[in-house]
N, C-alpha and C positions, 0 to 999 in steps of 0.2 A: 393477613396483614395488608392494612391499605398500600397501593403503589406510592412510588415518591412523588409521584407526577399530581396525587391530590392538591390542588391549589391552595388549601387551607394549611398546608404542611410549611412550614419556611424554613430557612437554616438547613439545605441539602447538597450533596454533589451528585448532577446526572452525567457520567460518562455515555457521550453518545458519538457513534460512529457516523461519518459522515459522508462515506465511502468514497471512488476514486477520483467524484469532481462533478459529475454531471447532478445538479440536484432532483432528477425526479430519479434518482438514487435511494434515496432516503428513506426509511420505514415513515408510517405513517405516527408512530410511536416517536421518533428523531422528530419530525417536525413537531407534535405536540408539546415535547420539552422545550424546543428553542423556545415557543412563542410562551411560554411559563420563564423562562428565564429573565431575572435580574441584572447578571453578569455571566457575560460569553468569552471563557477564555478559550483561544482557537488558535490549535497550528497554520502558519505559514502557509500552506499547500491547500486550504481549505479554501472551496472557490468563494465570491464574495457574495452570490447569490444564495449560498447556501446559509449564511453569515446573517444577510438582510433578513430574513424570516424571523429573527427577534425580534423584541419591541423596540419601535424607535429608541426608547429611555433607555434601555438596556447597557448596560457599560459593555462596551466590548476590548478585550488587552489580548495582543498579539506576544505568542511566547515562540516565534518562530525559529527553527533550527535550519540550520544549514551547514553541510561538511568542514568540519573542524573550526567551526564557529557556532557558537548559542548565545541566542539573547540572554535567556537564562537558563542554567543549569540545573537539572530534574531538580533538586533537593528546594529549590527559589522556585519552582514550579507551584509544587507540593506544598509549600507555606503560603505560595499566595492564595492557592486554592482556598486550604484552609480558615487564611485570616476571615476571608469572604465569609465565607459559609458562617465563621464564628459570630457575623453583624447582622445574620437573621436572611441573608439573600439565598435568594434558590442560582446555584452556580452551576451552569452548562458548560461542562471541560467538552471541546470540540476537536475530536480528532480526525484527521484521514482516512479512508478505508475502515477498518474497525479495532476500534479502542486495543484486544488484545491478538494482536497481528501483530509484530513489530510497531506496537504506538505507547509502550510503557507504559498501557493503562494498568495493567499487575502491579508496577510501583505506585501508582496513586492510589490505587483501592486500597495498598496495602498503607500509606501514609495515613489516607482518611480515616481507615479504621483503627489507628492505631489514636488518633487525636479525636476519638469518641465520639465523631460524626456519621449519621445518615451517607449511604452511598447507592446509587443505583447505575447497574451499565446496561445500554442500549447497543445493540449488535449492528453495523454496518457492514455493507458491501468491500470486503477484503478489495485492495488493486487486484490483487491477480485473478479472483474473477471478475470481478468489472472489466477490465482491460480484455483477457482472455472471450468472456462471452460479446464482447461488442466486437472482435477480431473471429468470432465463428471459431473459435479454438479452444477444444477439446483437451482438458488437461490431464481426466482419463476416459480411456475409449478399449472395448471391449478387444478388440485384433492388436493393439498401439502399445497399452498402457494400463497397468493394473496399480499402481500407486504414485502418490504424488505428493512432492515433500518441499516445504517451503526454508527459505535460508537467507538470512541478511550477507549481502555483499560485503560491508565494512562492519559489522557488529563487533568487535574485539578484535578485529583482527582479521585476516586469513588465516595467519598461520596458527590459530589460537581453536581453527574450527574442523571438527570431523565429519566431512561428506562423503568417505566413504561407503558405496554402495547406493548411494542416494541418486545415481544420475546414470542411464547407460539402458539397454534393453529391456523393453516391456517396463520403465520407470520414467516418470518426468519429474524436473527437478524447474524449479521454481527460484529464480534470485532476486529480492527486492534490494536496492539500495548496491547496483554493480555497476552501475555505470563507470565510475569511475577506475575500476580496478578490472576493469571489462580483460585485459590482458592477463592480470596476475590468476585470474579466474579461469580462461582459459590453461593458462598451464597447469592448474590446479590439477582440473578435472579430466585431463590429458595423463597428467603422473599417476590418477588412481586407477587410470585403466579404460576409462570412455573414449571412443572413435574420434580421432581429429575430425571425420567427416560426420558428424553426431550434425544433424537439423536445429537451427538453434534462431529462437525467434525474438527481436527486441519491439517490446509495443511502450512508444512514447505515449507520452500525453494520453494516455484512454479516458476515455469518454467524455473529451473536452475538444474544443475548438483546435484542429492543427496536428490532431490524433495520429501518431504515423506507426504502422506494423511492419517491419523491416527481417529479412530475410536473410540466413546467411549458414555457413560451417563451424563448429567449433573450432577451429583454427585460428577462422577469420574473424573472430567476433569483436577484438579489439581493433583491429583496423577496419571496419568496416565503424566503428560507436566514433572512430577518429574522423572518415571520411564523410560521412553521413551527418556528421555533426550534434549526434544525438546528446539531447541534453537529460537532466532530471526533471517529472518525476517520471519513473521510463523502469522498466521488470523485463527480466531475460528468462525467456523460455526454454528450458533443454529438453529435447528429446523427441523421439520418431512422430510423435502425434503433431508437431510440427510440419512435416511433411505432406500431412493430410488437407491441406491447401490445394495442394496439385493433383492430388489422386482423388479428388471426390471434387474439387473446384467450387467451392463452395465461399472463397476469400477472392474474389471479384476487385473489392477494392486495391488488394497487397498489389495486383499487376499494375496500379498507378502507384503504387509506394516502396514496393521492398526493393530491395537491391541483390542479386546471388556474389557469391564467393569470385565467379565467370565474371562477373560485370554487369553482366543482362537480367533485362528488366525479367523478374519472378512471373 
């Protein structure tokens, strides 16, 4: 079966992942769709460089989300994508990190296929590892960490979500989208049995301008995302492989950025 990306093909949807910011991120496969693209629909958080790589002509429509506000709501997504695609354009849904990471690309493939369109997804650079391997951090490491489990911070809820056993000795636990609830998260994972004094790592902004790797206890996590003034888009790291900063010295940069639980500079 020819790919979707044939030029001569029209009237398609390419989900392509955009990964965590930095565009020489991007598969080589991601930049060949942008520049086939008609209409670039793109979240929010997608840097502008990565954007530009369309064709000047190209319609570009921002459907950007932010905490308890949306431009528009997945379902207004999902029809515009479609309307497009129905007028003969090759439509590039541009998401963050990769399409099925926490980016809803599952509900759109499953829309387009339901409205009897061509679909194709292109895999990016997840944030947490983008973030993680530009921080030198190991999410499993053979002595640290034998599993590792990713978990949205407000997806439904907290109280709506079971991480039991996801987070604690020999496991790292991964939280996209906690900043804000950086508190109720710590108590979380405190009530299910993990160490207040659990390593727990927050990397802002990866692999963009202003990137900060920040350092601290499970205790402290919330006051320190207060103090520190951490904002979105920003993943919290749990677990001993965090600690592996100090014991192999290998995060050089974190001594100019983290903060400890102590006060003192990491």
């Amino acid at each position: 079966m020819a790919s979707l990306l044939d030029p001569t093909a029209r009237g398609r949807v390419i989900l392509v992942g955009a990964g965590p910011g930095d565009p020489g991120l991007l598969t080589v496969r991601a930049v060949e769709a942008l520049k086939a693209a008609d209409v670039v629909v793109h979240d929010g958080l997608v840097d502008p460089r990565v954007i530009a790589l369309a064709p000047p002509a190209a319609q570009r429509i921002s459907v950007a989300k932010q905490r308890a506000r949306h431009t528009l709501p997945q379902d207004a997504i999902n029809a515009l994508i479609i309307a497009h695609v129905k007028t003969g354009s090759v439509v590039v849904r541009l998401k963050g990190g990769d399409p099925f990471v926490f980016g809803r690309g599952g509900e759109e493939v499953e829309a387009v296929r339901a409205a009897g369109l061509p679909v194709e997804v292109i895999p990016g650079v997840s944030a947490a590892l983008g973030c993680a391997a530009e921080a030198m951090l190991p999410l499993t490491h053979r002595d640290y960490s034998s599993a590792v489990s990713f978990v949205a911070g407000q997806c439904k809820g907290l109280s709506e979500q079971n991480w039991s056993g996801l987070a604690g000795q020999g496991r790292t636990l991964v939280i996209y989208m906690g900043v804000a609830t950086a508190d109720a998260i710590a108590e979380k994972l405190i009530a299910d049995g993990v160490a207040p004094d659990m390593p727990v790592a927050v990397l802002e902004r990866g692999t963009l301008d202003g990137a900060r790797a920040l350092r601290t206890l499970l205790t402290d996590i919330g006051p320190m995302v207060k103090r520190e003034r951490v904002q979105s888009p920003a993943i919290i790291v749990v677990g001993e492989v965090v600690s592996l900063s100090d014991a192999e010295d290998r995060l050089g940069h974190w001594a100019r950025r983290a903060h400890s639980i102590h006060g003192t500079v990491a």
